[in-house]
N, C-alpha and C positions, 0 to 999 in steps of 0.2 A: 786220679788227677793230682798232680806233685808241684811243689813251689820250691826251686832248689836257690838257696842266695846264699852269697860268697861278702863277704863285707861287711860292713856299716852300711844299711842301703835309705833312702829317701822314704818315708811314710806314707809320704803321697803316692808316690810310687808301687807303695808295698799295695798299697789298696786298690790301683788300679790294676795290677794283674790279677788280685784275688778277688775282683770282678769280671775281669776275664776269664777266669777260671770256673767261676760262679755260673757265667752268660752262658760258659763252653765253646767259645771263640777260639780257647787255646785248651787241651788239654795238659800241659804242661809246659813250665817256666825254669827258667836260669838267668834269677838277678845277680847279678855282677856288680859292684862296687865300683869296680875300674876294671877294666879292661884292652888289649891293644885294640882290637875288634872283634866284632859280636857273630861277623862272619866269618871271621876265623874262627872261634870257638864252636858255631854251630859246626865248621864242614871238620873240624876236630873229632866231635863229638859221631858226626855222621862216617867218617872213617873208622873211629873204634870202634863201633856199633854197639855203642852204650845208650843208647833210645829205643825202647822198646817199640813197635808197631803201635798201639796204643797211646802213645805218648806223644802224637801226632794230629793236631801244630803242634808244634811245639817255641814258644816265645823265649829270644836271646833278649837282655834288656840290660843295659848298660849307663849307669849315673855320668860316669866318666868312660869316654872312649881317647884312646892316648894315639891310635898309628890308623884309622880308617881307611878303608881305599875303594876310591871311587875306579870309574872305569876307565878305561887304556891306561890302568897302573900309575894313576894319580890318587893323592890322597885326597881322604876327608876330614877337614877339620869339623872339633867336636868342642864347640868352646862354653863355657858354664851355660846350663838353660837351654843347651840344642837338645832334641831328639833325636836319640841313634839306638834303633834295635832293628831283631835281625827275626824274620819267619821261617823256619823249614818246614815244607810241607809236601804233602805229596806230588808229584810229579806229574803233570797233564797227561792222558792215554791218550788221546790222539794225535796227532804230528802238526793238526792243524793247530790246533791247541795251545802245543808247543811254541811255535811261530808266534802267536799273539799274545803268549807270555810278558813279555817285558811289557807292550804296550797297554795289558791289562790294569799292570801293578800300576803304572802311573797315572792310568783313569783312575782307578779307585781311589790312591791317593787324593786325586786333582779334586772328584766329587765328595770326600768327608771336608777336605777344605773348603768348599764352597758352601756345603748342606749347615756346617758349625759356624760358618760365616759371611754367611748372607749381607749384601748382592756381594760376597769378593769372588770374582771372576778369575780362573787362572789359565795361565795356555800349557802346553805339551812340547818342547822340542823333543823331537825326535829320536831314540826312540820312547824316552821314559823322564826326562826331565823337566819338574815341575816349575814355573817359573809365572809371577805375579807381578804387575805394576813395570813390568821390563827388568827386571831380574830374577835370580835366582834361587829358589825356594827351598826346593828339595831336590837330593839326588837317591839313586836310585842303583843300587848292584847285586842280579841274581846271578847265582855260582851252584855246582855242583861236582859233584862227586864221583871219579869211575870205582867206588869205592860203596856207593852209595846211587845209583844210576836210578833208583826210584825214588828218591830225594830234589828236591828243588829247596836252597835258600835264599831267599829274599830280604837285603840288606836295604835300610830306610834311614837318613837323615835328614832331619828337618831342624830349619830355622826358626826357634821362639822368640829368643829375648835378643837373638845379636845376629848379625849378618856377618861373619868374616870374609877376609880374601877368600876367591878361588885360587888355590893352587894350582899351578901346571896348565891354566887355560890357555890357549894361543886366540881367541877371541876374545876380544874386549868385552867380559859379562861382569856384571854388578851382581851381589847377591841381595838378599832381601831377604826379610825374618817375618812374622805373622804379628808381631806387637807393633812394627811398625807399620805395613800395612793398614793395621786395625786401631791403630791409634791409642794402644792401651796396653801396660805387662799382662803375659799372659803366663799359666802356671804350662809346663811341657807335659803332664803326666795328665792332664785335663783331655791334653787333645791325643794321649794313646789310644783310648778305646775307641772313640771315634774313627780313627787311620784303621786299626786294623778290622773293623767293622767293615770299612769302604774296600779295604783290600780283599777280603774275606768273600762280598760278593762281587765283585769284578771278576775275582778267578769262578766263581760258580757260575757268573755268567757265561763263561767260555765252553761249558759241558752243556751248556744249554743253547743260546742266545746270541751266538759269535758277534753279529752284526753290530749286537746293541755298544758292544764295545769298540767294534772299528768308528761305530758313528758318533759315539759319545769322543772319541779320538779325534777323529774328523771334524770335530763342531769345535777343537778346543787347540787344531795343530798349529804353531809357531810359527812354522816357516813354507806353509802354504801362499804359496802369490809370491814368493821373495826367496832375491837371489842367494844363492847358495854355493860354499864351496864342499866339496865332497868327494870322499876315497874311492877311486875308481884302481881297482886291481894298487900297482906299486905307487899310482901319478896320483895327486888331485887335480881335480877340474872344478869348471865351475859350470854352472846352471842355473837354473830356475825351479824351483820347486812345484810343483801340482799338485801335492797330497798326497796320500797312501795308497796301497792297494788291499783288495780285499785279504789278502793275506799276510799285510802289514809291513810290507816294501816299503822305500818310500820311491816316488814317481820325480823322477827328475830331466829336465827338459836338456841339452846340451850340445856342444858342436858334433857328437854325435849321433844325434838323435834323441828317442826318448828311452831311459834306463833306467832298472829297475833295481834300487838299490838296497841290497838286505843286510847289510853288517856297517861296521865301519865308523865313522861318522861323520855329521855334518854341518855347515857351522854358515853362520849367517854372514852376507858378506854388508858391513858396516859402512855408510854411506858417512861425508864430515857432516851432514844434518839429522843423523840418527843417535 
């Protein structure tokens, strides 16, 4: 088990992987001082096949993240006191499995946030975004590799101490940080072990227990009961949401009919009283 660091890195920092390392959470680390992103570095890394089998999780962890990128090739800003690190880890074997990926990482997320900060309540848009008090919390981008096909990395930024704009949003979203929420500064490296602790069993729950995580999903989705608009093939339409399916669609009501929607995305439609 290895701690590879590139920089000047954070102390606090330095100790919470080497409690990770300790716990066996991660078998292996790559702290980074600065970085563009932590998911680029890992699918870097998973391309040259400089990770041994054994060295899997493997934890990216980044003081400084300079170019993040969220999903449909928007960034993530990473501004002083966010959390941005990156998991590679093995890749689901079953297909079902796979499917409930995304949705997993955001339960697990959503439940260390709650478990460390009791009663804070969070919801899920769909399919992975964490989001508190009516905005937005954490996002959320797994990527892989045809290079690395038994690889999955799982890219995390979270809000501690400052909520920036979302860029590139086309929905009016506000963000939100967990000091504000909770009323108090809070240190970012306090709440790593915790995340990836809640990550860690969420995906074991999927080789086990699928349900528990559709329903933990379920009890916490956004845009259940509420209109929506969403990518149907080239057009968007709009709808009404009903929830997920068991294999982690989301259920959308429409001049259609009712559709079943697995990629894409979808975005809440904004009333002038909401």
């Amino acid at each position: 088990m290895t701690i590879h660091v590139e920089g000047i890195v954070d102390a606090d920092g330095q100790r919470a992987v080497e409690g990770l390392i300790v716990e066996e959470l991660c078998k292996s680390v790559t702290y980074l001082q600065s970085t563009k992103s932590t998911n680029t570095r890992a699918l870097q890394d998973l391309q040259r096949g400089s990770v041994r089998d054994d060295q899997f999780p493997r934890l990216y962890l980044a003081d400084n993240q300079t170019a993040g990128r969220g999903r449909h090739g928007r960034s993530w800003l990473s501004p002083a006191g966010g959390l941005t690190f990156s998991l590679a880890v093995d890749r689901p074997v079953s297909d079902h499995a796979v499917r409930l990926l995304s949705l997993a990482v955001g339960v697990g997320v959503a439940c260390s946030v709650e478990h460390e900060f009791s009663p804070l309540r969070t919801a899920l848009k769909w399919p992975n975004d964490v989001y508190v008090h009516g905005g937005k919390l954490a996002g959320i981008l797994i990527e892989t590799s045809s290079l690395a096909p038994q690889r999955v990395v799982i890219g995390v930024g979270l809000n501690i101490n400052s909520a920036p704009e979302l860029d590139g949003h086309l929905e009016q979203t506000e963000s939100r940080s967990l000091s504000q929420v909770v009323g108090r500064p809070l240190h970012r490296y306090d709440v790593l072990g915790p995340l990836v602790i809640g990550i860690t069993q969420s995906l074991n729950d999927l080789h086990g227990s699928a349900n528990d995580v559709i329903n933990s999903f379920r009890d916490r989705c956004l845009l259940s009961g509420r209109a929506i608009t969403f990518q149907d093939g080239p057009a968007r339409r709009d709808g009404i949401c009903r929830g997920i399916t068991d294999t982690g669609e989301l259920i959308v009501e429409s001049d259609r009919g009712t559709q079943h929607v697995h990629s894409g995305e979808a975005r809440l439609v904004r009333t002038k009283s909401q």
